[in-house]
C-alpha positions in Angstrom: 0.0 0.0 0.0 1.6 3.5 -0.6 2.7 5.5 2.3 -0.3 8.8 2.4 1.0 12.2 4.0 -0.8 13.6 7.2 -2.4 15.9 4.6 -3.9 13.0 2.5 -5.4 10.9 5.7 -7.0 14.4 6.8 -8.5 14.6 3.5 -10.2 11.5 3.5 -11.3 11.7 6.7 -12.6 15.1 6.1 -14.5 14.2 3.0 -15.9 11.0 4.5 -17.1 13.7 7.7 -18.5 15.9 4.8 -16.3 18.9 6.1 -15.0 20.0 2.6 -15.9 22.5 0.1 -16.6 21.8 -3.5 -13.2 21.8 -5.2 -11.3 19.8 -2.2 -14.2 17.3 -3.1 -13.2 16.8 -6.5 -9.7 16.9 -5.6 -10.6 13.9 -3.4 -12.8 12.4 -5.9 -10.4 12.4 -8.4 -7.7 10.8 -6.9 -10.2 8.2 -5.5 -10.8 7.5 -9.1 -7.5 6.7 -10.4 -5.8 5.4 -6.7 -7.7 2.2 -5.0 -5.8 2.8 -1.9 -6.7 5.8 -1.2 -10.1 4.9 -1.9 -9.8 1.9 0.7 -8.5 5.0 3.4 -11.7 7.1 2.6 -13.8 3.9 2.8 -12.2 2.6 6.3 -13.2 6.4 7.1 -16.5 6.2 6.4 -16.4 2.6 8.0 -15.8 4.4 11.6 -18.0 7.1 10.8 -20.9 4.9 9.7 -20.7 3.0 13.3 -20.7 6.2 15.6 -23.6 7.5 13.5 -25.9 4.6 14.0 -25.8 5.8 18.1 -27.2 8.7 17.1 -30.9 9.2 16.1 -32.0 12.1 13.7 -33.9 14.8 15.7 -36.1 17.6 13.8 -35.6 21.2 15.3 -38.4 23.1 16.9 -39.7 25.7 14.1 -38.9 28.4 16.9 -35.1 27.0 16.7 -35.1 27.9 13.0 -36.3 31.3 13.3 -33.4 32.2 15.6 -31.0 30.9 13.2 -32.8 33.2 10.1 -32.5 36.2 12.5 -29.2 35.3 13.6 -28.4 35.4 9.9 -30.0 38.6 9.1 -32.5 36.6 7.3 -35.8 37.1 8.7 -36.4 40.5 7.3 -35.8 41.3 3.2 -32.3 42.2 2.1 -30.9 45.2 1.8 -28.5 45.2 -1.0 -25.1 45.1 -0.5 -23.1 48.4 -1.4 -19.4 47.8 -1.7 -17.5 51.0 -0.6 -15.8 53.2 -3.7 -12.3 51.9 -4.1 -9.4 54.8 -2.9 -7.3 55.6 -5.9 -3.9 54.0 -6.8 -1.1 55.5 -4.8 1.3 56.3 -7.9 4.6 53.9 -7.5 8.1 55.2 -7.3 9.8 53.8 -10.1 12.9 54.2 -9.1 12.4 51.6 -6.5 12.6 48.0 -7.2 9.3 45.7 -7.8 8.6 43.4 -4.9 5.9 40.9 -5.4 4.4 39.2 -2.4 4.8 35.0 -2.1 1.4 34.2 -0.7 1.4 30.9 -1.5 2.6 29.5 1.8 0.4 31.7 3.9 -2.6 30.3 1.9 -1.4 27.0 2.2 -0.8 26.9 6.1 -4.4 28.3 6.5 -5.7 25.3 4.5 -3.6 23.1 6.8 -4.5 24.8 10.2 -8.4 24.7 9.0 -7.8 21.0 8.1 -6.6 20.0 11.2 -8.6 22.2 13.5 -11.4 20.1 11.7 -9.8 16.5 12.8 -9.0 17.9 15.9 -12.5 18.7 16.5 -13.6 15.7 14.9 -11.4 13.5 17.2 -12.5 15.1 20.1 -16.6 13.8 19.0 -15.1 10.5 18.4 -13.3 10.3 21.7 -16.6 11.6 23.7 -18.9 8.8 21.4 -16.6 6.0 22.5 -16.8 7.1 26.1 -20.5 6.9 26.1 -20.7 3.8 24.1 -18.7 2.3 27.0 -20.9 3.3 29.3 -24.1 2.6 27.5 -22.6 -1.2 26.9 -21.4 -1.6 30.4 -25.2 -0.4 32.1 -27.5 -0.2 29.5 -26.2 -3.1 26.4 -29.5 -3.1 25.0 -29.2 -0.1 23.6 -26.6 -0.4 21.3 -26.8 -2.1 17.6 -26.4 -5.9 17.8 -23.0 -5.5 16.4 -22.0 -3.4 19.1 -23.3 -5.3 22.2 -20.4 -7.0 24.3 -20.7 -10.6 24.3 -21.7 -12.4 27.2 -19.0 -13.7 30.0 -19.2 -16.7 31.8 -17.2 -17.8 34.1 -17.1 -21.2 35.3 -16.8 -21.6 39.5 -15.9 -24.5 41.5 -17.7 -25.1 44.1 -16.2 -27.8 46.6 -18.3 -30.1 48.9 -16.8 -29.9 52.1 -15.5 -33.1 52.9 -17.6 -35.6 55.3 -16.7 -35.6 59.0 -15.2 -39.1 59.8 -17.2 -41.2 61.3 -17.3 -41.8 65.1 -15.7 -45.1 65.5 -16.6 -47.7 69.0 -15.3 -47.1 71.4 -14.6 -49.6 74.2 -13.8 -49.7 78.5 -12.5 -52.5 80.9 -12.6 -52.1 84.6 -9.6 -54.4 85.7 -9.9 -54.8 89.2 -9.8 -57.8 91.7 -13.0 -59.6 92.3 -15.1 -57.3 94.2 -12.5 -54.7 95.0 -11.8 -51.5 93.6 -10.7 -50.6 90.3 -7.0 -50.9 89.7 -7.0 -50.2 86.2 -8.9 -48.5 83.3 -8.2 -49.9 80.0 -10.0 -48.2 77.2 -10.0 -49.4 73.5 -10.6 -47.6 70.2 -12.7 -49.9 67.4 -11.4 -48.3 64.6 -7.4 -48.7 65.3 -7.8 -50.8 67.8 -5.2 -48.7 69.9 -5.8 -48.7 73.7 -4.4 -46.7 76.6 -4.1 -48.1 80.4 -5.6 -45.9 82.7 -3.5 -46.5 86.8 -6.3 -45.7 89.2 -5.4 -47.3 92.3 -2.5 -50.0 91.5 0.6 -49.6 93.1 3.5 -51.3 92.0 6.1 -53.2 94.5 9.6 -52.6 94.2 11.6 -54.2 91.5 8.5 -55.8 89.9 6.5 -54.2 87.2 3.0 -55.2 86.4 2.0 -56.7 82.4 -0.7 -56.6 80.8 -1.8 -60.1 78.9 -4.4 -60.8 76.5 -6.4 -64.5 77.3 -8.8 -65.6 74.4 -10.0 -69.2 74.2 -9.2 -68.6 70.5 -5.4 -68.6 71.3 -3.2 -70.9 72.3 -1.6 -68.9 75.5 -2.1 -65.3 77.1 -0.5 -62.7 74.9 1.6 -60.0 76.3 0.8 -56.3 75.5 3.4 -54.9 77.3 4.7 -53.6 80.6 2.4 -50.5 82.0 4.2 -47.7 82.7 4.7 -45.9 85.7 3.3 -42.6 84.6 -0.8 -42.7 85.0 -1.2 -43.6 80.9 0.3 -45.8 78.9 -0.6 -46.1 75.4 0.0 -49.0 72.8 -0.6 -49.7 69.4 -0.1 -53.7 69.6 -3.9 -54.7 69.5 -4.6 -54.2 65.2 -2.8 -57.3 64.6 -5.3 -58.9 66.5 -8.8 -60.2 65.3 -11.9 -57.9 65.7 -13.7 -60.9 67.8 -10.7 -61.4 69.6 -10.2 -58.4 70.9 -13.8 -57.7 71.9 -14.4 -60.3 73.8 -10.7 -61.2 75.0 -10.1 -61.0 78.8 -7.4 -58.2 80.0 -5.6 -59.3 83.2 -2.7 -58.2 84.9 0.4 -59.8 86.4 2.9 -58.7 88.5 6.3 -59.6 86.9 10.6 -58.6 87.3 11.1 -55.2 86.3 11.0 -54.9 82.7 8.4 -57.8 82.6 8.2 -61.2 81.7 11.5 -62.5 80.2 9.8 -65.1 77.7 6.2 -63.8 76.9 4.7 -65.7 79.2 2.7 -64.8 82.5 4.8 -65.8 85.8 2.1 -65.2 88.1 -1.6 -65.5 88.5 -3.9 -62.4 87.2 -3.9 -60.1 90.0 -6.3 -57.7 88.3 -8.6 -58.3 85.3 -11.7 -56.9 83.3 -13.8 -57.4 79.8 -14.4 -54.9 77.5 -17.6 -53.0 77.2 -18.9 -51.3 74.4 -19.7 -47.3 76.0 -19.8 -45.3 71.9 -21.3 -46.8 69.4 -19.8 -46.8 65.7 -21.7 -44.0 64.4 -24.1 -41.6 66.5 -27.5 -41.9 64.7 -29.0 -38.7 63.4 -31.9 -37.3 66.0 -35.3 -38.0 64.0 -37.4 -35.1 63.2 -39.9 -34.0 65.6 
């Protein structure tokens, strides 16, 4: 495409805004005739004029508006014709002086220029101020605007998460180990779900360089199993029931034997059950929901 002058754009920008007199007309005309570039430039012109015009709706004057313009004019009354003033005669020349002629030609043609672009200017100005209120028209009131115009649509997808479901409550299980008819010694408490359990000292004392075991008996099982020396602290914790059967464990007896320190030296009970208990069942696996009233 050929490279137009800053002159050339304002003339087709001009003529497409209907801003020029007759013979810059034809001077656009003519070149639109012979160059198809240019004419693409006055087109594209007319393009972004053709879109800002079809926000705006015609609107008739008031008669009364008219009839200010005519008397503005001087028009509303009949003409007086016009008496041009009696030209002064010609101051004679000294002719001993030297002819000077006047080079107007630049001052007329940086008029034409100034007029030119005080037109774009103006015309940008009305072209900034439509695009401002087509913004806001689109952004409060979209149906207003030409279907071409209206902003699409946005969606936007959102992901909504389920908040994940409480865990629920697992069994939970209680042996009093205590001599028969005597006070509780021990509290031994067992969860279903892991099947950990924690020793609870309540009244138990141990004697000195003994330390009392805690054995699993179950007529499914050949011999008591140990689960370890409690401690001497008030809770001792251990993990050593899960490789144990469900039944088992449920319905296993828990005793306890009074051993060396450190407990029995070959897994086996070296003394009868001074304390022992059965579990109970005191949470059930899931707390049911309250039924509606």
């Amino acid at each position: 495409m050929m490279a137009y002058s800053e002159d050339h754009i304002a003339l087709a920008a001009e003529y497409s805004l209907g801003t020029l007199d007759a013979d810059e007309r034809a001077q656009v005309e003519a070149m639109m005739s012979v160059d198809p570039d240019f004419t693409a430039m006055v087109q594209a012109w007319e393009y972004r004029l053709g879109v800002l015009n079809q926000m705006v709706g015609s609107v008739e004057p008031r008669p009364e508006v008219w009839d200010r313009i005519k008397a503005a004019a001087g028009l509303s009354e009949p003409q007086v014709p016009l008496v041009l003033p009696e030209a002064a005669p010609p101051v004679a020349a000294d002719v001993s002086a030297p002819a000077a002629t006047a080079d107007d030609s630049n001052l007329v043609r940086l008029s034409t220029q100034a007029r030119r672009w005080r037109n774009i200017a103006t015309f940008t100005t009305a072209i900034a101020a439509a695009l401002v209120a087509m913004i806001a028209v689109g952004a409060y009131r979209p149906d207003l605007l030409p279907d071409g115009l209206r902003p699409k649509p946005r969606s936007q997808a959102v992901e909504v998460k389920t908040p994940p479901a409480p865990a629920p409550v697992s069994a939970q299980y209680v042996a009093v180990l205590q001599k028969e008819g005597g006070a509780p010694a021990f509290i031994l408490t067992v969860d279903g779900a892991t099947k950990n359990f924690t020793v609870r000292k309540v009244g138990a004392a141990a004697e000195p360089g003994k330390s009392f075991e805690l054995w699993l008996i179950s007529d499914k099982l050949p011999r008591p199993r140990s689960l370890g020396v409690i401690g001497g602290g008030d809770f001792t914790a251990r993990p050593v029931l899960a490789s144990y059967d469900t039944d088992i464990v449920n319905n296993a007896t828990y005793a306890v034997t009074i051993e060396q320190q450190g407990g029995s030296p070959d897994g086996n009970p070296h003394s009868a059950p001074v304390y022992a208990g059965k579990l109970v069942e005191t949470v059930p696996p899931a707390a049911s929901a309250p039924s509606p009233r």
